[in-house]
Backbone as CSV, one residue per row, in Angstrom:
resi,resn,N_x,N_y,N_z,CA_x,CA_y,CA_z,C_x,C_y,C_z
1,UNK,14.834,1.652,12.867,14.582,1.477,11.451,15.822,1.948,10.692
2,UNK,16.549,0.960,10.056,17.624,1.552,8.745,16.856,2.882,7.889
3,UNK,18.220,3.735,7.631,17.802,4.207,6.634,17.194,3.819,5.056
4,UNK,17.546,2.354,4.778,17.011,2.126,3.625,15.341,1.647,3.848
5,UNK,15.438,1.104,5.322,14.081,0.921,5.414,13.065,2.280,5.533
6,UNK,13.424,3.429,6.152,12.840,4.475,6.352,12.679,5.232,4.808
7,UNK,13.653,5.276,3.709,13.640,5.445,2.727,12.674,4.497,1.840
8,UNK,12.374,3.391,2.364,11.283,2.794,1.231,10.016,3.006,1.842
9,UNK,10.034,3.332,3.129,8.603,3.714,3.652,8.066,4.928,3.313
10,UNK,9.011,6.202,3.100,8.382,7.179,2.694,8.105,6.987,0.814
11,UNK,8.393,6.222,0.447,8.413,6.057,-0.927,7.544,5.390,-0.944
12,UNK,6.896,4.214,-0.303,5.316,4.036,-0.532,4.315,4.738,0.081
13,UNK,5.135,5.787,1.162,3.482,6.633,1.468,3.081,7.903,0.373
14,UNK,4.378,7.797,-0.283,4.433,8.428,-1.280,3.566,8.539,-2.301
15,UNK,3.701,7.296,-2.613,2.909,7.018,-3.502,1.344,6.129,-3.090
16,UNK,1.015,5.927,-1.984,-0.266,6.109,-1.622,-1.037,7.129,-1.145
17,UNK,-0.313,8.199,-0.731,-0.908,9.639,-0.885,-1.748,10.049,-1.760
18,UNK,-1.397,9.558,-3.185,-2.954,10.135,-4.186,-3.739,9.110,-3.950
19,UNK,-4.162,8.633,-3.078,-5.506,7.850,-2.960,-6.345,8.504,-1.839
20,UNK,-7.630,8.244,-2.579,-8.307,8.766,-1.191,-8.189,8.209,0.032
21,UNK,-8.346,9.519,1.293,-8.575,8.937,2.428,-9.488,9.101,3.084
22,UNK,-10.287,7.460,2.615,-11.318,6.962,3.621,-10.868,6.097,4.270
23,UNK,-10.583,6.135,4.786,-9.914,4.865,6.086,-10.745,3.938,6.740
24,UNK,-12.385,3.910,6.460,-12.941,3.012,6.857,-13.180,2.206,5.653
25,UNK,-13.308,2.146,4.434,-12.989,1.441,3.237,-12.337,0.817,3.115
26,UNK,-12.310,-0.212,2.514,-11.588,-1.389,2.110,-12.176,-1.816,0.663
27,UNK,-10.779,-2.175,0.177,-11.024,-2.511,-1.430,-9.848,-3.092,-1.812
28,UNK,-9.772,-3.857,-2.952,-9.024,-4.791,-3.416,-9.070,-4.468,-5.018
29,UNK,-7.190,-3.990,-5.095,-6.832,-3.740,-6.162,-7.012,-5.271,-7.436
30,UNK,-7.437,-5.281,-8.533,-7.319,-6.220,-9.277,-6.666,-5.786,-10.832
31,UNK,-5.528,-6.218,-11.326,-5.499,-6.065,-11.925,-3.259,-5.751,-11.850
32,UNK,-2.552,-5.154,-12.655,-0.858,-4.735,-12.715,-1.303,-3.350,-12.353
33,UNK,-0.330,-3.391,-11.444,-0.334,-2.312,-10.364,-1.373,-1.702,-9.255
34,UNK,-2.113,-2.371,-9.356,-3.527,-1.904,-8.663,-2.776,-1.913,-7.529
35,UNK,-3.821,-1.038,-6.708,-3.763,-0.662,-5.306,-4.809,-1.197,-4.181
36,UNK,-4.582,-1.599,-3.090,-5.453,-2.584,-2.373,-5.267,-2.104,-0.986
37,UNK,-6.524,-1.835,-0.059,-6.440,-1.086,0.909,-7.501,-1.477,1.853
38,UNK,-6.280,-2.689,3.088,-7.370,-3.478,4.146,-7.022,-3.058,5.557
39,UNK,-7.804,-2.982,5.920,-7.927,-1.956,7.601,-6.680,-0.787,7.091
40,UNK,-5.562,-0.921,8.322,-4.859,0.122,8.297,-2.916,-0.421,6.897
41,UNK,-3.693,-0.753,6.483,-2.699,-1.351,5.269,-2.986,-0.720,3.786
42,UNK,-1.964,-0.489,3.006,-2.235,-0.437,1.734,-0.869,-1.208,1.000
43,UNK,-1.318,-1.771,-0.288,-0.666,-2.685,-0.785,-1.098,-2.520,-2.206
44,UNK,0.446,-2.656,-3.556,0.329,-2.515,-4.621,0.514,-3.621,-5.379
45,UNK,0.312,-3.921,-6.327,0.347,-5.454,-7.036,2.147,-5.166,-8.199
46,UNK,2.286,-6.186,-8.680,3.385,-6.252,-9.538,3.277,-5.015,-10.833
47,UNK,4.170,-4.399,-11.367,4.007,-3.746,-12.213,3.970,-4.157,-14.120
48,UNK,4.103,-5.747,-13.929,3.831,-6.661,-15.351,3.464,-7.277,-15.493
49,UNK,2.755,-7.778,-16.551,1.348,-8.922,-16.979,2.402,-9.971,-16.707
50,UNK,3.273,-9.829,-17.212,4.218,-11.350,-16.772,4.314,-11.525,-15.659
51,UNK,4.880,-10.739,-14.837,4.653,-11.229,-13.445,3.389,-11.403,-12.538
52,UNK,2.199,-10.395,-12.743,1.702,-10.494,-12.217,1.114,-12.218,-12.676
53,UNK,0.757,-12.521,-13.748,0.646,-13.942,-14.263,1.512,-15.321,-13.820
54,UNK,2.527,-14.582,-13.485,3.425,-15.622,-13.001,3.191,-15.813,-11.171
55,UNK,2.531,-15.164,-11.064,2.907,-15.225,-9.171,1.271,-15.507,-9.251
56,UNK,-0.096,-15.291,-9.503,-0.875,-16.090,-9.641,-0.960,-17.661,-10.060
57,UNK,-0.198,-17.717,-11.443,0.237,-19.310,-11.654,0.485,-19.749,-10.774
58,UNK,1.575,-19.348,-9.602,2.029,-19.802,-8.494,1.505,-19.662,-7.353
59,UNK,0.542,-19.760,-7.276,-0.890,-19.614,-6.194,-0.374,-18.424,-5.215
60,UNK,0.453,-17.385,-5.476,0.714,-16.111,-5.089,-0.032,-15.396,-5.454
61,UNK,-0.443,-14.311,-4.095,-0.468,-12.621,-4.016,0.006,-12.062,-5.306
62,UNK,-0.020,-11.001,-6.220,0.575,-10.490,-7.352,0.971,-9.069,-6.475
63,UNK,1.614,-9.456,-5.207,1.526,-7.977,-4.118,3.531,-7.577,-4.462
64,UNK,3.548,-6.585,-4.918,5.381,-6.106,-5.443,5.284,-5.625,-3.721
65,UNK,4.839,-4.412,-3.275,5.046,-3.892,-2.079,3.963,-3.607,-1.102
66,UNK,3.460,-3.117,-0.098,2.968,-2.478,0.822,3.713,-1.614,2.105
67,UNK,2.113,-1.407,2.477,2.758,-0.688,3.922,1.940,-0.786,4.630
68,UNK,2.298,-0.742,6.349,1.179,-0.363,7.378,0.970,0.752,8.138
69,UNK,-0.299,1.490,7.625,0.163,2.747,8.791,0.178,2.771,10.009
70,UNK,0.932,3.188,10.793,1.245,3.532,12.143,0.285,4.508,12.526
71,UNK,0.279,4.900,13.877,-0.594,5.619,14.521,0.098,6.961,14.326
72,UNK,0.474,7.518,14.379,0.837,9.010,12.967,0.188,9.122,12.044
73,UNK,0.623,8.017,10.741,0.084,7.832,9.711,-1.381,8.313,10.208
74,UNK,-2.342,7.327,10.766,-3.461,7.445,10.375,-4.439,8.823,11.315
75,UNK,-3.254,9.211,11.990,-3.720,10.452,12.607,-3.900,11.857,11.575
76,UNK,-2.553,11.395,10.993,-2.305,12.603,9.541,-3.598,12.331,8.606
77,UNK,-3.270,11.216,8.348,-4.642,11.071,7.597,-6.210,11.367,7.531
78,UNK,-6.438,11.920,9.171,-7.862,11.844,9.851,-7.650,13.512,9.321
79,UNK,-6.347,14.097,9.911,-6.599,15.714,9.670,-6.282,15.864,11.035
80,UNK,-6.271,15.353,12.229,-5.932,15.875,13.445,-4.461,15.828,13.704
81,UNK,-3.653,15.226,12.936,-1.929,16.161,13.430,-1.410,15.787,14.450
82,UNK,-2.143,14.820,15.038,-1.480,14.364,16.582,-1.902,15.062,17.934
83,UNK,-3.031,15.326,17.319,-4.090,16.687,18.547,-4.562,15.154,19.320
């Protein structure tokens, strides 16, 4: 993994950290910027009515970024640490 790639990964777990973790949930962000969270994925929408409007017009996702967690990730997440 590049460093710029490792650098944008911690920057979206970053910022999916304030969400809860239920990890058997699934839900679908609607709306600029919403947050959307299917199996082991989370994914954020565009951050403007224009865009997000524009990439619907265009029978697009309104998705700016995501991520997938890895088996770490969702170990951290359970609370077991890699036990």
């Amino acid at each position: 993994m590049t460093s710029r790639a490792r650098s944008a990964r911690v920057d979206c777990i970053a910022t999916f950290r304030a969400i809860p973790r239920v990890l058997t949930a699934t839900w679908w962000g609607l709306g600029v910027s919403a947050i959307s969270k299917i199996g082991p994925t989370y994914s954020q929408n565009v951050r403007t009515i224009e865009e997000y409007y524009d990439r619907l017009k265009l029978g697009m996702l309104p998705t700016a970024r995501g991520i997938a967690l890895d088996r770490d990730d969702i170990l951290r997440a359970r609370g077991d640490h890699g036990r």
